[in-house]
VONUTOR-730491 format. One record per residue (C-alpha): residue in one letter; residue number from 1; x negated, y negated, z negated. Coordinates in steps of 0.02 Angstrom, whole numbers, plus 50000, padded with zeros to 5 digits. Layout:
<A,NUM,<X,Y,Z>> ...
# end
This chain:
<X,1,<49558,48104,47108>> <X,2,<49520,48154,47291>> <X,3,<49434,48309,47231>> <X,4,<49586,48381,47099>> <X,5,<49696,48340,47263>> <X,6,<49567,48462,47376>> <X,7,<49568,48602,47215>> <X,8,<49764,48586,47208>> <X,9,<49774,48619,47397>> <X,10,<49641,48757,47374>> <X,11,<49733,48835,47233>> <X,12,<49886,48844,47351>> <X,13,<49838,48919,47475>> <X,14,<49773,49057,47375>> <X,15,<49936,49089,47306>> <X,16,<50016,49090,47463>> <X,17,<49888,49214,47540>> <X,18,<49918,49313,47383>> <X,19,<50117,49312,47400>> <X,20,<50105,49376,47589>> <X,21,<49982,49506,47514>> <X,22,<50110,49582,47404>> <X,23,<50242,49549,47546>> <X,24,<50162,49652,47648>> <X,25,<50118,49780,47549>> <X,26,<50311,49806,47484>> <X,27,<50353,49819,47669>> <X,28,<50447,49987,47703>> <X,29,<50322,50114,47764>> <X,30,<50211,49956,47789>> <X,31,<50070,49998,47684>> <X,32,<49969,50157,47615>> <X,33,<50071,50227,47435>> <X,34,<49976,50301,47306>> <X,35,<49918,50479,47389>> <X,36,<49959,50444,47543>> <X,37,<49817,50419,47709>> <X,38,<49865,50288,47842>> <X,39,<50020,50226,47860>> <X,40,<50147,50264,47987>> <X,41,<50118,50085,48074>> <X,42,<49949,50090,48060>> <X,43,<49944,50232,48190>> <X,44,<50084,50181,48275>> <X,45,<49968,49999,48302>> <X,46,<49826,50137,48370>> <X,47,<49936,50242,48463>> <X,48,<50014,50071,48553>> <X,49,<49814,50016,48581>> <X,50,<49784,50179,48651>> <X,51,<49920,50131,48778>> <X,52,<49885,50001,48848>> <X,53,<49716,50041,48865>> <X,54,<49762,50202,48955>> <X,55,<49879,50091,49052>> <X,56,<49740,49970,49105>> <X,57,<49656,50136,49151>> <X,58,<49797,50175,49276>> <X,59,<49809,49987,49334>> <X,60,<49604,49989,49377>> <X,61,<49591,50160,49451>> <X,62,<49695,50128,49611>> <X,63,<49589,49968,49630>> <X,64,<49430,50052,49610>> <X,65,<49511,50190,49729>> <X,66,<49558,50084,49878>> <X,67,<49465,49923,49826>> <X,68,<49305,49937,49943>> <X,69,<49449,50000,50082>> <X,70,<49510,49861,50187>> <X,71,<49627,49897,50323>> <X,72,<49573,49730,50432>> <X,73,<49394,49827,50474>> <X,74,<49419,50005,50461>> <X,75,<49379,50049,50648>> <X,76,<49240,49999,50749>> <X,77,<49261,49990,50938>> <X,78,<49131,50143,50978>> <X,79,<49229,50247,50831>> <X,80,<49341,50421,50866>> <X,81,<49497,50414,50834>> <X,82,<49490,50523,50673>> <X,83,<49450,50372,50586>> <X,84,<49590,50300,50569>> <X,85,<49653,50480,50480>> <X,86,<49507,50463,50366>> <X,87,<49569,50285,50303>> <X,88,<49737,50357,50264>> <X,89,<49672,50515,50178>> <X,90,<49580,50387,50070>> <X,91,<49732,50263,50054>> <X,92,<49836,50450,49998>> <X,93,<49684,50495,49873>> <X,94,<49684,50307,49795>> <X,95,<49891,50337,49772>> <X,96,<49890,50522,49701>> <X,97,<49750,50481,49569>> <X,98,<49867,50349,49521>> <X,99,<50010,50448,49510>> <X,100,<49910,50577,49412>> <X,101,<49857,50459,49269>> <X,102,<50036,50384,49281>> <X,103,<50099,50528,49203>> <X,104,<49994,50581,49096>> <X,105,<50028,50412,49021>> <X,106,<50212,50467,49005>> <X,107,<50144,50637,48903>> <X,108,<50068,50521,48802>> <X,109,<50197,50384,48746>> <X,110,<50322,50540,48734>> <X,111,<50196,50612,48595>> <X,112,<50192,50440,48515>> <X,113,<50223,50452,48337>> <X,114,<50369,50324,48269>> <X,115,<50384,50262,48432>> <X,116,<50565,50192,48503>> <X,117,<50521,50209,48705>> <X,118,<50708,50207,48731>> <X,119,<50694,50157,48930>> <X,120,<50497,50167,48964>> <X,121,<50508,50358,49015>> <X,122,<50641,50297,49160>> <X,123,<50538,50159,49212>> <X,124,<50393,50282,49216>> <X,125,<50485,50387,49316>> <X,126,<50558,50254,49420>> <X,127,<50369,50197,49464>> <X,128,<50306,50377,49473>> <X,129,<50458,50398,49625>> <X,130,<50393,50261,49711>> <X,131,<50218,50326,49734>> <X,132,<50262,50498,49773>> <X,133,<50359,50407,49917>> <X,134,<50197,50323,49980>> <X,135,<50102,50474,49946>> <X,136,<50203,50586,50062>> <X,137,<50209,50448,50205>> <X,138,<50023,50415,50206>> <X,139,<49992,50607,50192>> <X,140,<50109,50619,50352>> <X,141,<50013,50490,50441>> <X,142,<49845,50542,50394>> <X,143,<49898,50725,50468>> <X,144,<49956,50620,50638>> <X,145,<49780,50562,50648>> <X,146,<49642,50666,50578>> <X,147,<49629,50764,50744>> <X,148,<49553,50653,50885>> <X,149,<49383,50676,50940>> <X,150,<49405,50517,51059>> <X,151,<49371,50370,51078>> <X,152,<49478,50234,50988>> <X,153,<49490,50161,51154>> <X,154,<49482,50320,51262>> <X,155,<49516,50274,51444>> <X,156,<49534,50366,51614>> <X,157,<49361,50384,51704>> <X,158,<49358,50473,51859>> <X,159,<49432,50393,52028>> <X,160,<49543,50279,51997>> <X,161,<49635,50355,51867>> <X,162,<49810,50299,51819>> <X,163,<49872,50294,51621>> <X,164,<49918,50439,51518>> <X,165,<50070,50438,51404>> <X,166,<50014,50451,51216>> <X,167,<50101,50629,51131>> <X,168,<50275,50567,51094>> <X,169,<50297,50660,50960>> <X,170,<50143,50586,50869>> <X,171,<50212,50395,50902>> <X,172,<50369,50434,50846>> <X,173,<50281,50520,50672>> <X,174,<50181,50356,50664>> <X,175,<50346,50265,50677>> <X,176,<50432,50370,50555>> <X,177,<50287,50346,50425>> <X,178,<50268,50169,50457>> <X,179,<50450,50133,50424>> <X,180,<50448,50242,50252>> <X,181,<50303,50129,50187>> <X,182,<50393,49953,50230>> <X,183,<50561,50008,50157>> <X,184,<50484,50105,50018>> <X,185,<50381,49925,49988>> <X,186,<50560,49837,50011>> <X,187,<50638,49922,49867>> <X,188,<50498,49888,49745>> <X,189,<50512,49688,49787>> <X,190,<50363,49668,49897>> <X,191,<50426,49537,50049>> <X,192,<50419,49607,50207>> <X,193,<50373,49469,50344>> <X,194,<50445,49458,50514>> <X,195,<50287,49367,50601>> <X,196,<50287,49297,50756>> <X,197,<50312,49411,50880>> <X,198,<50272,49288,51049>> <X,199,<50322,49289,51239>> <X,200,<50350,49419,51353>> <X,201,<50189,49476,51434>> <X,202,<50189,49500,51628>> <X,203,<50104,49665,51706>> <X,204,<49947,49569,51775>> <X,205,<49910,49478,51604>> <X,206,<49877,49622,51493>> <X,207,<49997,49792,51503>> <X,208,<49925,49835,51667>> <X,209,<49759,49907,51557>> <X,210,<49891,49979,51438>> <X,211,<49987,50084,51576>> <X,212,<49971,50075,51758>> <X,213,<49958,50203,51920>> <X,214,<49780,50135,51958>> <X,215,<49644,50083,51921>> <X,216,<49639,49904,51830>> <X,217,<49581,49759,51908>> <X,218,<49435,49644,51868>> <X,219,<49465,49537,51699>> <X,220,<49628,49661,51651>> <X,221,<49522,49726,51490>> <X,222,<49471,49537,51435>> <X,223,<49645,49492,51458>> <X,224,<49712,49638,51338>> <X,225,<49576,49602,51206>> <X,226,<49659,49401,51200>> <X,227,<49829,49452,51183>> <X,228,<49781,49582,51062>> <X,229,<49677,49436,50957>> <X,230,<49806,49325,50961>> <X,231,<49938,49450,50883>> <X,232,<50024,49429,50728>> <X,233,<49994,49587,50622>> <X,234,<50157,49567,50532>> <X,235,<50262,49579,50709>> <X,236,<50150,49702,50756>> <X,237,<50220,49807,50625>> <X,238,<50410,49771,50617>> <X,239,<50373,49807,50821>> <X,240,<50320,49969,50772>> <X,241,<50444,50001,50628>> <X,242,<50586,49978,50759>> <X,243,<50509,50049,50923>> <X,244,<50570,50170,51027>> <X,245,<50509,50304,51148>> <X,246,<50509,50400,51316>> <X,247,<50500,50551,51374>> <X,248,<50392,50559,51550>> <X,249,<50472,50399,51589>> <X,250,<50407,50287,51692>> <X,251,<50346,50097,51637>> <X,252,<50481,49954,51635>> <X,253,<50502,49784,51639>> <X,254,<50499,49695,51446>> <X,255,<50468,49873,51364>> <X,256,<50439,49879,51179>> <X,257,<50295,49952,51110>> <X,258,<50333,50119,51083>> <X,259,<50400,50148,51269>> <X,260,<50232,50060,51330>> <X,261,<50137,50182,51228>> <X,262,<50239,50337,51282>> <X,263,<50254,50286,51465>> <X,264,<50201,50371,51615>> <X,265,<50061,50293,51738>> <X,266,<50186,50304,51872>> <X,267,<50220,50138,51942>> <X,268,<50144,49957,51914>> <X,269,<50296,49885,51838>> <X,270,<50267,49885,51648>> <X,271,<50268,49725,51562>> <X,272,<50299,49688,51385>> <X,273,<50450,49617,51280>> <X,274,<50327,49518,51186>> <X,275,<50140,49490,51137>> <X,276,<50170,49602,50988>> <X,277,<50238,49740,51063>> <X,278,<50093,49739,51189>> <X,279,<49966,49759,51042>> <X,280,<50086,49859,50934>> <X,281,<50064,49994,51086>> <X,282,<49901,49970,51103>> <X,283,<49865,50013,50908>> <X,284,<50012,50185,50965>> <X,285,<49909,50214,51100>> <X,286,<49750,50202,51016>> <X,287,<49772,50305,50856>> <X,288,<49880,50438,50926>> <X,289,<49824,50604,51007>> <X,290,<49848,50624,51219>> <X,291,<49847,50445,51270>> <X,292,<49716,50376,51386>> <X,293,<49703,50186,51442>> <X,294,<49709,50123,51627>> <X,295,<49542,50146,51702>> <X,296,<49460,49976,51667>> <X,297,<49369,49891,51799>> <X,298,<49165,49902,51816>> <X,299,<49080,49865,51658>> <X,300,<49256,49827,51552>> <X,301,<49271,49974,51464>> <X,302,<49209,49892,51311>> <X,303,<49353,49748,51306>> <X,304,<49475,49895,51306>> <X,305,<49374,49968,51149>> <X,306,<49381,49818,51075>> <X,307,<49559,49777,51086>> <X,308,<49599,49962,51042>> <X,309,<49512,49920,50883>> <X,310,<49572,49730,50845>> <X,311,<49740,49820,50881>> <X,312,<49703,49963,50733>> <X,313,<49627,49858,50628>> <X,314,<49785,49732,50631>> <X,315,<49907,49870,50597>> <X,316,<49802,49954,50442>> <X,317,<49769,49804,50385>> <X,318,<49969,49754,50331>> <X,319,<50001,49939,50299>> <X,320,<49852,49925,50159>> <X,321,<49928,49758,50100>> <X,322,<50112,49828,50095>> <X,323,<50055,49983,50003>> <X,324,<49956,49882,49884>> <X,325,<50071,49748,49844>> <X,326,<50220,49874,49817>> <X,327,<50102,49981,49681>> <X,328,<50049,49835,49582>> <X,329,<50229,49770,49590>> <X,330,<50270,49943,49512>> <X,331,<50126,49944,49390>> <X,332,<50204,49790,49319>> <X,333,<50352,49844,49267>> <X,334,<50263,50007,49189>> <X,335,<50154,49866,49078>> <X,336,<50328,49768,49034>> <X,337,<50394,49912,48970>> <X,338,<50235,49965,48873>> <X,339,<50225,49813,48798>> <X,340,<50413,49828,48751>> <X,341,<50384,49999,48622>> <X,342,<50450,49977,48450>> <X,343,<50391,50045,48280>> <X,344,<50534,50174,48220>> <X,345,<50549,50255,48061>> <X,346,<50603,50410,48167>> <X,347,<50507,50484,48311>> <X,348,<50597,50508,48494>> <X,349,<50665,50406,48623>> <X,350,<50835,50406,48554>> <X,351,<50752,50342,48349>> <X,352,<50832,50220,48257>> <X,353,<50723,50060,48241>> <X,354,<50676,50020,48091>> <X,355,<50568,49857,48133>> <X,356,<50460,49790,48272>> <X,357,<50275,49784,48282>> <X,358,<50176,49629,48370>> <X,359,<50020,49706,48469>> <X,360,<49930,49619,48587>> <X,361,<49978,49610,48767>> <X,362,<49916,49690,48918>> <X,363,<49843,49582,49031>> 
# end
């Protein structure tokens, strides 16, 4: 009894694979007619493969670009400022080989055969926009920077020396480019944090190594490098992103961290608004061309290296994170609409669909 049940079963589920057989096969275009080679969604199911693989392609290569590039230790303390141009020309490579195989993805779901990509070319497009953006900032920044045979933490040397105003015109590039990146990053979705930007920072307790007529004092330099370590990278950059300059102008009391960066060594009076615009000028000071530290005191030359790069380091660091976080954003709506092409009887962007094909997903 139990085994005529099991052959009854057995039976039926032949004639059910059977019946989904000749379903399929009487499927519109579904199958391969008498005479005919493969079918037109049989190479539409390749050409969609062929996708998404390129797509993964795209997704990887910007990884594999910038992946063994991390902002937080790009600069060592001994390093020339040129460095820090370096890391952007390899941030700008990382974006442009992206953008490259970004659209030559777009050639290739436009040559799609029975394809409806009704809305992936704009999105495409949209995500191809974005990167140019980044591409032209990081270019601009990486220009800003490549030229600088100093010292990250150049500093004066010779009796006493006071301060020297970093190039204005190179801080406020720097600020220009930073700016682009966050509200390029902004418009993609990527959150943009405030930090903490801390206390006001009296002359004696850090700025007076930053800019100052004379020479420092003992334990200036140490007392940079800890408000520099305790800095939130995040203020550091919205510091920097809304900064503004001088123009041979003396220091001030509570200056922000472009004016700290651009001021003159004339007086002893510069302090800081807060502890992130003190190491948001030191990072100005420290990447840009023409601006030299206060003379440190005997043997502290190296804490001013070392805050100049903590202070780098910081600001690269979130600039690498913004960037990244924006292009993967991006990327994902470029795999959302990938995954979203339909099988059409008719070719073209504008085809009538004529049914939908089930692929696997990109992950």
């Amino acid at each position: 009894m139990k085994r005529g049940i099991k052959g009854e079963m057995i039976n039926r589920v032949m004639i059910i694979m059977v019946l989904v057989m000749v379903m399929m096969g009487c499927n519109s275009g579904g199958g391969i007619k008498e005479g005919e080679g493969e079918s037109s969604q049989s190479k539409f199911l390749k050409s969609i493969i062929g996708l998404r693989n390129e797509f993964l392609n795209v997704f990887t290569s910007f990884g594999d670009m910038v992946g063994g590039i991390l902002g937080f230790n790009a600069v060592k303390s001994d390093d020339k400022r040129s460095k820090v141009g370096e890391h952007f020309k390899t941030i700008g490579d990382g974006l442009k080989s992206t953008k490259d195989k970004l659209d030559e993805l777009s050639k290739q779901i436009v040559s799609t055969s029975n394809a409806d990509i009704k809305g992936v070319e704009a999105v495409i497009q949209g995500t191809s926009e974005v990167i140019a953006k980044l591409i032209t900032s990081i270019t601009e920044l990486a220009g800003i920077t490549k030229e600088g045979n100093v010292d990250i933490g150049d500093a004066g040397t010779a009796g006493s020396a006071a301060a020297v105003a970093a190039d204005k015109a190179s801080v406020e590039a720097i600020i220009k480019g930073v700016k682009e990146i966050v509200e390029t990053a902004e418009k993609s979705g990527v959150k943009i944090e405030k930090g903490n930007a801390g206390n006001s920072v009296a002359n004696g307790n850090g700025p007076k190594a930053v800019v100052h007529n004379v020479q420092a004092t003992a334990g200036d330099a140490t007392k940079l490098a800890g408000e520099v370590a305790k800095a939130d990278p995040w203020a550091m950059i919205d510091k920097i992103k809304n900064a503004k300059t001088k123009n041979n102008v003396a220091p001030a009391a509570n200056d922000d961290a472009g004016q700290l960066a651009t001021a003159t060594g004339a007086n002893d009076n510069g302090s800081a608004s807060t502890n992130a615009d003190l190491a948001a000028s030191v990072a100005l000071k420290a990447m840009t061309k023409g601006g030299k530290f206060t003379q440190p005191a005997a043997n502290e030359d190296g804490a001013i290296k070392a805050a100049a790069a903590s202070a780098v380091n910081k600001v690269l660091g979130i600039l690498d994170m913004i960037i990244r976080k924006a292009v993967n954003l991006e990327l994902d709506k470029v795999k959302e609409a990938v995954k979203g092409i339909r099988y059409s009887e008719t070719s073209g962007s504008n085809a009538t669909e004529a049914g939908t094909i089930q692929t696997s997903t990109v992950k």
